[in-house]
C-alpha positions as CSV (number, residue, x, y, z in Angstrom):
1,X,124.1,102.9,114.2
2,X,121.1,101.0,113.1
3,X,119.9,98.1,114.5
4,X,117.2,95.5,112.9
5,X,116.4,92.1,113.2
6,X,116.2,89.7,109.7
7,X,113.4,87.3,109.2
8,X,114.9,84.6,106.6
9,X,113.6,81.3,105.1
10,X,115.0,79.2,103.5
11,X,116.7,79.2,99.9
12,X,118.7,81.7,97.9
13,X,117.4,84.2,95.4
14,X,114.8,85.1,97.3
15,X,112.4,88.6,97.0
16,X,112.9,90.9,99.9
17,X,110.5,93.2,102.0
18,X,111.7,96.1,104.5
19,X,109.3,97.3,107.0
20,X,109.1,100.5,108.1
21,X,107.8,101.8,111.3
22,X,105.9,105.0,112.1
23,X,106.6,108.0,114.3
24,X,107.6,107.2,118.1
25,X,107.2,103.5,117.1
26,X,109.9,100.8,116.7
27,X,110.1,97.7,115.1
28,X,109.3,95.2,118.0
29,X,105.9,96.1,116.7
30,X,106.0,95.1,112.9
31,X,107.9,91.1,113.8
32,X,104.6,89.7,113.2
33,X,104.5,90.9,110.1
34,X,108.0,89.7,109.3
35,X,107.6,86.2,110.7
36,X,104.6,86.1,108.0
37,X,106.4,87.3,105.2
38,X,109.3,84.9,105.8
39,X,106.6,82.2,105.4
40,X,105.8,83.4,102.4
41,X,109.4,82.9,101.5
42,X,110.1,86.6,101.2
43,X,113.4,87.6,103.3
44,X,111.8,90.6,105.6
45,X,113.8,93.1,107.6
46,X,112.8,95.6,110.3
47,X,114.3,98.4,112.0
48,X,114.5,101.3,114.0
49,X,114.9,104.5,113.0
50,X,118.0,106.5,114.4
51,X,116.2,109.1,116.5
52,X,112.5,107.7,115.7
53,X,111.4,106.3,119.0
54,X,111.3,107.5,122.2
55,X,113.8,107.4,124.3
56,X,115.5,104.1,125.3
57,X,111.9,102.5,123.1
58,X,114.6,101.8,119.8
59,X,117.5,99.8,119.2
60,X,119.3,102.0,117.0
61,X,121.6,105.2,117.8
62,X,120.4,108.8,117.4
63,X,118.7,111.3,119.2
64,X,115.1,112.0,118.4
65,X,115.7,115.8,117.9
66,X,117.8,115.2,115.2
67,X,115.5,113.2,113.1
68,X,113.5,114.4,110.2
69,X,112.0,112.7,107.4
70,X,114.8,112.6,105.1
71,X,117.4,111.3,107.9
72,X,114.8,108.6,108.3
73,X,114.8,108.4,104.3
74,X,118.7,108.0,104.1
75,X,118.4,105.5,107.4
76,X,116.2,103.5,105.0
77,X,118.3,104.0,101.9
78,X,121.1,102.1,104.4
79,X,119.0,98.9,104.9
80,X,118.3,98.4,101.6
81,X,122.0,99.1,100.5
82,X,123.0,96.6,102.8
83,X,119.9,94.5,101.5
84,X,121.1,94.3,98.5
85,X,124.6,93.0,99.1
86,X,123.2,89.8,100.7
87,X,124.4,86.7,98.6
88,X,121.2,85.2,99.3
89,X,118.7,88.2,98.5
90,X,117.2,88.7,94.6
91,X,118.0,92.2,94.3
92,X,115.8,93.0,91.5
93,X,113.1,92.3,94.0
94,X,113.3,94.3,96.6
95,X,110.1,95.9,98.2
96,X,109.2,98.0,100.9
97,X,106.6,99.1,103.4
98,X,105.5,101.3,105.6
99,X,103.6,102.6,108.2
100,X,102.1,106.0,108.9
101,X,105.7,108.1,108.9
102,X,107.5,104.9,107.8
103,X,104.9,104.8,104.8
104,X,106.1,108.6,104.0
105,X,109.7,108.0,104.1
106,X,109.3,104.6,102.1
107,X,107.1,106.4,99.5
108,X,110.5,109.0,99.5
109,X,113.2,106.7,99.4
110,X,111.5,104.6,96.7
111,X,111.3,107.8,94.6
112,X,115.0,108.2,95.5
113,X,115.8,105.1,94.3
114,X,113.3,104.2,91.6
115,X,115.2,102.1,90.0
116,X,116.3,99.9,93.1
117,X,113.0,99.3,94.8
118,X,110.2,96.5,93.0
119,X,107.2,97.7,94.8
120,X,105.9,99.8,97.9
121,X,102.9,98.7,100.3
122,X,102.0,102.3,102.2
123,X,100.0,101.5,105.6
124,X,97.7,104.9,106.2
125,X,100.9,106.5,104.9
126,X,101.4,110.4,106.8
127,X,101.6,112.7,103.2
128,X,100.0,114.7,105.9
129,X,103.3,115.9,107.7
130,X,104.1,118.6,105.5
131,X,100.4,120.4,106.1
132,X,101.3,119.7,110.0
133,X,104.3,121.6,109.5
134,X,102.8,124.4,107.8
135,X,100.1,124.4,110.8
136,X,102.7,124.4,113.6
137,X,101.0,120.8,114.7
138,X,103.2,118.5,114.2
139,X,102.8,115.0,115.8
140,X,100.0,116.3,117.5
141,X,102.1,119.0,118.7
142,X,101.4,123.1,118.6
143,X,103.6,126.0,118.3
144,X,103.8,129.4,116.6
145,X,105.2,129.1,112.7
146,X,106.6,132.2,112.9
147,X,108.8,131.3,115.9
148,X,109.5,127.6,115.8
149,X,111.2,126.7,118.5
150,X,114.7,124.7,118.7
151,X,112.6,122.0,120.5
152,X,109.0,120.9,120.0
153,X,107.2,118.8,122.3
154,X,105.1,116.1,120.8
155,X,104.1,114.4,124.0
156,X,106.4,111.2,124.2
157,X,108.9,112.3,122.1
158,X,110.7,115.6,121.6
159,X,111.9,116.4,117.6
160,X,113.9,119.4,116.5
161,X,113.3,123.1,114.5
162,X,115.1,120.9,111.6
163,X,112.2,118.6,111.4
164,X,109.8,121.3,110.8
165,X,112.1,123.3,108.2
166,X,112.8,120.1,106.1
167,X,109.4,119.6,105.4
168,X,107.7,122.8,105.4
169,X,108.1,123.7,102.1
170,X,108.0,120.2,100.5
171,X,105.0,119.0,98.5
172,X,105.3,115.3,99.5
173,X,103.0,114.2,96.1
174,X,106.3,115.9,93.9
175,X,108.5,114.3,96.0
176,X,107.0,110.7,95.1
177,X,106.1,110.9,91.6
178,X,109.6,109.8,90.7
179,X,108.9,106.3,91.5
180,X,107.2,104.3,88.8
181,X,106.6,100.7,90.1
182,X,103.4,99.0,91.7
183,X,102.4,100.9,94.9
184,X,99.5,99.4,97.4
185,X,97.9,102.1,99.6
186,X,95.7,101.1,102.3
187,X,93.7,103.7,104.7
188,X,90.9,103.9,107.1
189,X,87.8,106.2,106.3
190,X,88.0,107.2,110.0
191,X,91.6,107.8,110.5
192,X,91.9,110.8,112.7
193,X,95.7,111.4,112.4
194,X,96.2,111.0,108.7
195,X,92.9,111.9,106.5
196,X,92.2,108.9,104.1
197,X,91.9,112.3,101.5
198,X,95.8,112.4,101.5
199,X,96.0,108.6,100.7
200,X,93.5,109.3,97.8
201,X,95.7,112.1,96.5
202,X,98.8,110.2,96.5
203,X,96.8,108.1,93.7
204,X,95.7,110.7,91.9
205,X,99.8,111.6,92.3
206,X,101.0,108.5,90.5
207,X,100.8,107.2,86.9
208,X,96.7,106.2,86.0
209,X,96.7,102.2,87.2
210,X,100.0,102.4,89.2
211,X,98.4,102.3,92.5
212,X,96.1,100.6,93.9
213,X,94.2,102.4,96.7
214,X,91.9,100.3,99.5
215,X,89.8,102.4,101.7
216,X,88.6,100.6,105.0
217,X,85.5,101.6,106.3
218,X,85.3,102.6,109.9
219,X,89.3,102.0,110.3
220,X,91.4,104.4,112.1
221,X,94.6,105.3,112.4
222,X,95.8,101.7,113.5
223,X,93.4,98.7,112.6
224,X,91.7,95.9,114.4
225,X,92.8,92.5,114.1
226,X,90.2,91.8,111.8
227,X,91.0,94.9,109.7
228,X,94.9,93.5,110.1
229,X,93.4,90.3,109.4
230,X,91.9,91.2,105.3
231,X,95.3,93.8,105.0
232,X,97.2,91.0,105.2
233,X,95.0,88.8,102.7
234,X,95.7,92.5,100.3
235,X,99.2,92.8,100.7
236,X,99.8,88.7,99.8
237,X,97.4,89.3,96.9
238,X,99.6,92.4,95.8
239,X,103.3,90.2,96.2
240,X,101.6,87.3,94.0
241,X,100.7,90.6,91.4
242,X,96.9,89.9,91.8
243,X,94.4,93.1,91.8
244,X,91.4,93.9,93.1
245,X,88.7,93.3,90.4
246,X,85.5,93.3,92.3
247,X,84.7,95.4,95.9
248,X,81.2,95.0,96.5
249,X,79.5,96.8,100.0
250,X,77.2,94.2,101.7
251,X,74.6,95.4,103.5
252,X,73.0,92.8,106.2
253,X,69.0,93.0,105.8
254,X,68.0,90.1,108.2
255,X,68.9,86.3,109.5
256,X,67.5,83.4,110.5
257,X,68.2,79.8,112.5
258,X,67.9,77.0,109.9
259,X,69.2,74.5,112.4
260,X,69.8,74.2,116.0
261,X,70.9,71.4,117.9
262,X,72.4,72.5,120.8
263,X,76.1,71.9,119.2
264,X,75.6,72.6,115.6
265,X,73.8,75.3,114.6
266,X,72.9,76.8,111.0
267,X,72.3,80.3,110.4
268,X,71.4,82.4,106.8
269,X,72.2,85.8,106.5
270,X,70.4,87.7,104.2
271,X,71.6,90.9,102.1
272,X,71.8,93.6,99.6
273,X,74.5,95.9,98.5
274,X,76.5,97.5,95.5
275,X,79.5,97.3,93.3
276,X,81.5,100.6,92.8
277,X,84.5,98.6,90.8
278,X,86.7,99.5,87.8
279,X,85.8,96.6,86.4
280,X,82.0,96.7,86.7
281,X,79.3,98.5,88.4
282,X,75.6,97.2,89.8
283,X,74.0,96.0,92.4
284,X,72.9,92.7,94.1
285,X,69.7,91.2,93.5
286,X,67.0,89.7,95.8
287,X,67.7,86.2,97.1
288,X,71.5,86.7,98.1
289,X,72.4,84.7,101.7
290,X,75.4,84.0,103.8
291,X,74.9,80.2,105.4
292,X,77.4,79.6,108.1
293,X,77.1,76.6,109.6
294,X,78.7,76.6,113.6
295,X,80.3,73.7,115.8
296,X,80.1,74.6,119.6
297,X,80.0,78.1,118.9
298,X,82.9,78.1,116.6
299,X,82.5,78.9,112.9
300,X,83.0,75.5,110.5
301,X,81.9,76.7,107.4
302,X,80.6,79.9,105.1
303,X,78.8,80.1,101.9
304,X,77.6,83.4,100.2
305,X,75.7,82.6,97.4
306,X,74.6,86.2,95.5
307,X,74.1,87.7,92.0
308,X,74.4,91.4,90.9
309,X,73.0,93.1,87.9
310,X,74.7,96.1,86.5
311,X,77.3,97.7,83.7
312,X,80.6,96.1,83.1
313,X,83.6,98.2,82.1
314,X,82.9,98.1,77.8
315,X,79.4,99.3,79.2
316,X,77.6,96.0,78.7
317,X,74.4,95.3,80.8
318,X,75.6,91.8,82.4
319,X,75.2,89.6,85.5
320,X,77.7,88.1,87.7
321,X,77.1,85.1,89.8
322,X,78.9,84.3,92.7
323,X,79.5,81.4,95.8
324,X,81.9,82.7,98.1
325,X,83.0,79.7,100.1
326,X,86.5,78.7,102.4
327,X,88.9,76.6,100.9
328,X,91.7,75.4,103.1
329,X,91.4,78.9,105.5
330,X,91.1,80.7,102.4
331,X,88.0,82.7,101.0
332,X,87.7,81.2,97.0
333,X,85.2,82.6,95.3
334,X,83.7,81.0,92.1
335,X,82.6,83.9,89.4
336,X,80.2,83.1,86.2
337,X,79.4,86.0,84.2
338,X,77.7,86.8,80.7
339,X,80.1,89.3,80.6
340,X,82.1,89.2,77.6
341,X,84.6,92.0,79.0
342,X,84.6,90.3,82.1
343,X,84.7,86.7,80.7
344,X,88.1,86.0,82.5
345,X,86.4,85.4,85.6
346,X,84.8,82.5,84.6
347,X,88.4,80.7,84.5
348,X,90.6,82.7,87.2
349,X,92.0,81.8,90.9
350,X,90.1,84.0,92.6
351,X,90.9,84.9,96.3
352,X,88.4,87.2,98.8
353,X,88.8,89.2,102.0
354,X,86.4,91.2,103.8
355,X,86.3,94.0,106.4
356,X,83.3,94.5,108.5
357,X,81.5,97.8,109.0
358,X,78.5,98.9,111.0
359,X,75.1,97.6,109.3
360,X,77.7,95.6,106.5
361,X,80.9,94.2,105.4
362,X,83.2,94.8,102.4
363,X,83.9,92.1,99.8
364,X,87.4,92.5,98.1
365,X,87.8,89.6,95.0
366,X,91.2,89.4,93.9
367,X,92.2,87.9,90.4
């Protein structure tokens, strides 16, 4: 039997998100998630696996030994059937997400159901699984491949000889190419359980501008809360159908105390960096600063004010000008651009996120 908890706001008709959880997890973990979704308006589901946690950690039935990826894959496959029949749930929206082992099997029941499922959001997704199989190391685990035995012991949790046989002779990227909607992938650079190099070839997997693929600089194989933090401000960017237009790599030069009265306190950052975009490609030009303005140690107010000079997609020489300011908790940047190509920034709602890194930050710009 599986067992979930619903996260529901108010109305009828409304989009729909499943959340997945990864290996040994369950979903008392992802009800954060949920409860923000729900304010989004989306109706958001979580669950555990049959078998996927360790022992007496998950609500629903099962033994682990029994579970594999595609018993997971058909326990997800349930939900959304039962999704679906909800009076109250727009079926034609219906999205799902994962984490690690719950990104794989979401990535694999999408594909089973391509038709059925809107979009997938895959959270350091674990492509990796079947190479861990083939490597008698699965879930951190290590045994002989030649002798795999009935039980193998991954530390917390115990999983079966059938979890290595289903999946040692699967090519996961074959397995997902069958789905054909919008697919966010986000990964850490310093993930040492899944390689961020599986995430990338899952993109390279799916149809050219399909997928969207943030790579997080310095984040492992579970993020901080600031990392959580700018995911969060992705995924909502990805449900509203924005992209990422502009990522630009900040790196912090110097600072200095404008103001300093003992309660408020102004400091400028100063800074340099690239863009490495689809859209455009250049660098940032002398004179770019980061004011933030502080109240008893708390932070009131930000302002990046920064051009870069470079090569828009139509390979134009161009400059782009931008303030990068919060508006009502939300970073709004303002774009102007001789851009021709790139002359619908000028005029677009533009939303920001950034993830810090040693020496720098990330800028992600969202139209």
């Amino acid at each position: 039997m599986i067992r979930g908890k619903e996260f529901l706001p108010q109305g009828d008709h409304l989009p729909a998100i499943i959340i997945s959880h990864g290996f040994g997890g369950n979903s008392m973990n992802l009800e954060s998630y949920c409860r923000t979704f729900a304010a989004w308006g989306y109706a958001t589901y979580c669950f555990d696996f049959c078998g996927g946690s360790p022992d007496e950690e998950g609500r629903s039935t099962g033994k682990s030994t029994d579970m594999t990826v595609l018993t997971e894959r058909d326990d997800l496959i349930a939900v959304m059937d039962y999704v679906k029949e909800l009076t109250y749930v727009d079926d034609s929206k219906l999205k799902l997400m994962g984490f690690s082992q719950g990104g794989f099997v979401s990535a694999l029941a999408a594909a089973k159901r391509a038709n059925e499922v809107h979009s997938i959001i895959l959270i350091y997704p674990a492509f990796c699984i079947p190479d861990d199989a083939r490597r008698g190391a699965l879930a951190n685990s290590s045994y002989d491949i030649n002798c795999v035995p009935e039980i193998i012991d991954c530390g917390r949790m115990t999983i079966g000889k059938m979890f290595h046989e289903t999946v040692a002779d699967m090519d996961p990227y074959e397995e997902i190419i069958p789905y054909k909607g919008s697919v966010l992938l986000i990964h850490g650079t310093s993930d040492e359980i899944v390689h961020y190099s599986y995430s990338v070839q899952a993109q390279n997997s799916y149809e050219t501008g399909q997928c969207q693929l943030q790579l997080i600089k310095e984040a492992g194989h579970h993020f901080t809360e600031e990392q959580t933090e700018s995911m969060i401000v992705s995924i909502h960017q990805f449900l509203k159908g924005k992209k990422e237009v502009l990522t630009i790599d900040v790196l912090i030069t110097g600072s200095e105390v404008r103001k300093d009265t003992g309660t408020d306190k102004q400091i400028a950052v100063f800074f340099t960096g690239s863009s490495e975009s689809p859209y455009f490609k250049g660098d940032i030009v002398q004179g770019a600063e980061d004011v933030q303005d502080y109240h008893e140690g708390n932070l009131t107010n930000i302002r990046a004010d920064y051009a870069l000079e470079g090569v828009d997609y139509v390979g134009d020489h161009c400059r782009i000008h931008i303030v990068n300011q919060r508006v009502n908790g939300e970073l709004k940047p303002v774009i102007h651009t001789d851009s021709r190509a790139l002359d619908f920034l000028n005029h677009a709602d533009l939303t920001a996120c950034i993830e810090g890194f040693t020496g720098g930050l990330t800028v992600r710009i969202f139209s």
